[in-house]
N, C-alpha and C positions, 0 to 999 in steps of 0.2 A: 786801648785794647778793643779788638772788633768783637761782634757778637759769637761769633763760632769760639775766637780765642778765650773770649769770658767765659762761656759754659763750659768750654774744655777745660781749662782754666781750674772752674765749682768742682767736675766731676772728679779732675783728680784730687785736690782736696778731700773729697769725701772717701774718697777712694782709697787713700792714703790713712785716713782716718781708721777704714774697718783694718786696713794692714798693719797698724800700731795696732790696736786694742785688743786684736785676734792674739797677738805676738807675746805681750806680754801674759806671765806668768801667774795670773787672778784664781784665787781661791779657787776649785770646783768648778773651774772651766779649761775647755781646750784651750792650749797657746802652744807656743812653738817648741816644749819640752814634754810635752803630757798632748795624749790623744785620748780619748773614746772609744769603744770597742767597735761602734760604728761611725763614728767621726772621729776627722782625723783634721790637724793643722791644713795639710794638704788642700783640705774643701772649704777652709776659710779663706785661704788666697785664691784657689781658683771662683770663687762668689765674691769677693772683693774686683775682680776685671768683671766676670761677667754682669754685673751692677752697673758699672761705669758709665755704658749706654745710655740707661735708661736717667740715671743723673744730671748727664748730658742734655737731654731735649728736655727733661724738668727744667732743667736753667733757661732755656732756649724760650718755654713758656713765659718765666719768669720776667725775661727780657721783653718779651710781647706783648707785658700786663704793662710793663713800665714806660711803654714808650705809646699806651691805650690803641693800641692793634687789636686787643679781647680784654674781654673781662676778667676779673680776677674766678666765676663762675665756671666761665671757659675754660680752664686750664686743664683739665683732668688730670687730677693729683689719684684716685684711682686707676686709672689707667695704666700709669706710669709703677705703681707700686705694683700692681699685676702682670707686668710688661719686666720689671725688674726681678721678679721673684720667680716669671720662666725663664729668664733668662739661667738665673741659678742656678734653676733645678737641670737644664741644660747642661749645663757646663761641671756638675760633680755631682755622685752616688752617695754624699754621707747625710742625705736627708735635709732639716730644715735647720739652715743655718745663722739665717739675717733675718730672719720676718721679721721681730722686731727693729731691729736695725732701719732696715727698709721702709717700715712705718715712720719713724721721726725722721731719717734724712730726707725721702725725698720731699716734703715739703717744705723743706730746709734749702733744698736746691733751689725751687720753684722762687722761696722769698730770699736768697743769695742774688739768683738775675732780676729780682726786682729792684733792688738794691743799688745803688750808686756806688760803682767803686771798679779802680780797674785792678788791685791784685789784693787789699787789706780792705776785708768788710768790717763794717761798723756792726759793733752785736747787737747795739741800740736800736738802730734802722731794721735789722735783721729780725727783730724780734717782733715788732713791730708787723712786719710784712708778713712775716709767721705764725701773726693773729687774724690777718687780713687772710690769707689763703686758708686754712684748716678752717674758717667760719665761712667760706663762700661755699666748701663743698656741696656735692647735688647728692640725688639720689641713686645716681648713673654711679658717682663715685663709690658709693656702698655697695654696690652689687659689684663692682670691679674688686674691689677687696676682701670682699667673702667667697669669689674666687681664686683670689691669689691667698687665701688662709687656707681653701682645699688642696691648691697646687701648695704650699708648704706642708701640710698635714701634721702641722706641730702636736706636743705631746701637752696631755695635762688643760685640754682646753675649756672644760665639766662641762657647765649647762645655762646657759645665761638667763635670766628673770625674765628678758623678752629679746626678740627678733634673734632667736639663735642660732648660730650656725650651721645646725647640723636640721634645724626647721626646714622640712622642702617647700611651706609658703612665703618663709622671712622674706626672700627679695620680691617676693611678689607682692605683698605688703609694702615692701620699702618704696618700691615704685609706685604701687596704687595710692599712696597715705602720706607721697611727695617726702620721705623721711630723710632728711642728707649724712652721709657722712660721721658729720660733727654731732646731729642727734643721736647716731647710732653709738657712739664712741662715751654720748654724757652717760647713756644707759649705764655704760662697764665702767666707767674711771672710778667707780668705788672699789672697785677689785682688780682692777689692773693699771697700773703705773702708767701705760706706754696711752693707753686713755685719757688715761689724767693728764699726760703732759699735754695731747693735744689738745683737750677741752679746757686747759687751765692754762694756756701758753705756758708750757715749758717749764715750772719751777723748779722741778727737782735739777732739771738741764743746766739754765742759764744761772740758778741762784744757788747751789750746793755743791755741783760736780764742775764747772766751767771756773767759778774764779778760784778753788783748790786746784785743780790740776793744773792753768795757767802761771800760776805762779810755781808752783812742783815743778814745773817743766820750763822755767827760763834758772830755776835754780838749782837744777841737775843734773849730772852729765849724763845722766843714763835716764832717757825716756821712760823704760818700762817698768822703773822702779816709781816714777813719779804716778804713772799710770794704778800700778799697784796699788798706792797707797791712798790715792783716791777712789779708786773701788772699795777699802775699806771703809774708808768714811762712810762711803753713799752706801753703802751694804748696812753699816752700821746706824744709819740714822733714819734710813728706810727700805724696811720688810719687803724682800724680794717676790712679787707677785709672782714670778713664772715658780716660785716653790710653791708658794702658799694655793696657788692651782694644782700641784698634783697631790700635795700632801696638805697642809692644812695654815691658815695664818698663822696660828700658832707655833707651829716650828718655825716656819717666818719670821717669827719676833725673836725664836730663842737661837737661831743663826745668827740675826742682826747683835744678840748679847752678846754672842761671841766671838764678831767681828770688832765689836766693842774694847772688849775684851785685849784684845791684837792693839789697836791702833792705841789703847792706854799705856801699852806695853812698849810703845813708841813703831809697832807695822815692821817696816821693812827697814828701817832707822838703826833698828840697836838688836843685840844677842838674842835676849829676850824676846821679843816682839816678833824676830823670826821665827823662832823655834814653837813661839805659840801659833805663828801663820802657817808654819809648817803642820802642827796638828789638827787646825781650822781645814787646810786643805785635805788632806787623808780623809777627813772624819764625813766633807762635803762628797767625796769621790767612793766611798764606800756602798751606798744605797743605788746603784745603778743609774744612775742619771737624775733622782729624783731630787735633791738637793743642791742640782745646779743653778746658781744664780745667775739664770740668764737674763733676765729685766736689768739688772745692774751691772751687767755687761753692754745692753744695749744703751744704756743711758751712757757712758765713759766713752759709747762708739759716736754719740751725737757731740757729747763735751770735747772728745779731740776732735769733730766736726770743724765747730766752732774756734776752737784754739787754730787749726789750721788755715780758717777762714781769713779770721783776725793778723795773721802773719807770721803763725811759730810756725819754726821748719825743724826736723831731728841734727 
């Protein structure tokens, strides 16, 4: 496989990834049966292409670390996330729909083209390279992504202990006081997941949602029910940060109970387990947005990352 075929290759993998995990029908999120009163299924497919791009020369980078053409410092994995998320905002009106998303894949891409492989990555290697890139980040990369958090303008984002983003010095700081990235990101991973995966390489990704769902999904015939049922797990064994930001950890925990709850019930499995997923989702869809678990949505968009990487196909 040549370099353009390999990234092209990554991108559709990931690319395919946000088109499953959008699709399927998860608790208190959009998918392809249930819309938002300002988002709609619609603007997750058209943000699943217009992403593509910018996953594309992430790989392309990735390939240039691998073959010592630049540094792994080089790469600008900011960049690319900022580059990716106008892309989005380009291409659909229903607001911010991948930030997270966009944060764990594209350096996902980046350590796919470093990677050895022409169509089945190794998750080992992957992982690996996944440590290497999110730790070379710069400071240049921070400020690229506390513009691409403005150009998303997500909801629920409160007030960080330090360098925040709604600070008109923070990037000025970040720059002046050489802060990269990866230091910006240690600050938050006590309150946000998608933090934590990058400063902790990946746990909840590669050790909770990745080898449930691989296995869900070489033993079902229907993708989105496999997808479902690991979004309860991961809901259930951890407190969705994007709630626990607009409303409080606390209801946080007591969603995760009663994701708990569902997946005891046997999820999407048995009678029971529907009819309580069924009331789990009503009850998430009621409070106007504010109970959607989107952190644990984006974690299932990086675990079918992986699964696709690896070589499931639908």
């Amino acid at each position: 496989m040549g370099h353009l075929a390999k990234s092209q290759h990554i991108a559709h993998c990931l690319e395919l990834a946000i088109l499953l995990e959008a699709s399927a029908h998860k608790p208190g999120n959009v998918s392809v049966v249930t819309n938002f009163e300002k988002t709609r299924y619609e603007h997750f497919l058209a943000s699943a292409v217009a992403a593509s791009s910018s996953f594309e020369s992430a790989a392309e980078r990735g390939i240039a670390v691998s073959e010592d053409r630049i540094d792994p410092s080089d790469v600008g994995v900011g960049q690319f996330i900022k580059s990716c998320v106008a892309d989005i905002n380009a291409w659909q009106h229903g607001g911010n729909t991948l930030l997270g998303t966009v944060i764990l894949l594209s350096p996902m891409a980046v350590a796919a083209g470093m990677t050895t492989s022409r169509e089945r990555f190794d998750t080992f290697a992957l992982r690996r390279n996944l440590k290497l890139v999110v730790e070379s980040t710069t400071p240049e990369d921070a400020v690229h992504v506390y513009e691409a958090i403005r150009i998303a303008n997500p909801s629920g984002l409160g007030k960080a202990p330090d360098l925040d983003i709604n600070d008109p010095t923070a990037t000025e700081r970040i720059i002046d006081q050489k802060i990269s990235l990866y230091e910006v990101f240690k600050i938050a991973e006590k309150y946000d997941t998608i933090c934590s995966e990058w400063t902790k390489n990946y746990p909840v990704t590669f050790d909770l949602a990745y080898p449930s769902l691989i296995n869900r999904l070489r033993n079902s015939p229907d993708p989105s029910l496999a997808i479902v049922q690991t979004f309860l797990q991961v809901l259930a064994e951890v407190p969705d940060t994007f709630i626990a930001r607009k409303t409080s950890i606390e209801k946080a925990r007591q969603i995760s109970l009663k994701a708990r709850e569902v997946t005891e019930l046997g999820g999407v499995e048995t009678s029971s387990g529907r009819k309580s997923l069924d009331k789990l989702d009503r009850e998430l869809k009621k409070s106007s947005n504010l109970l959607n678990p989107g952190t644990t949505a984006d974690i299932i968009g990086a675990a079918l990352a992986l699964c696709i990487l690896a070589g499931y196909r639908p």
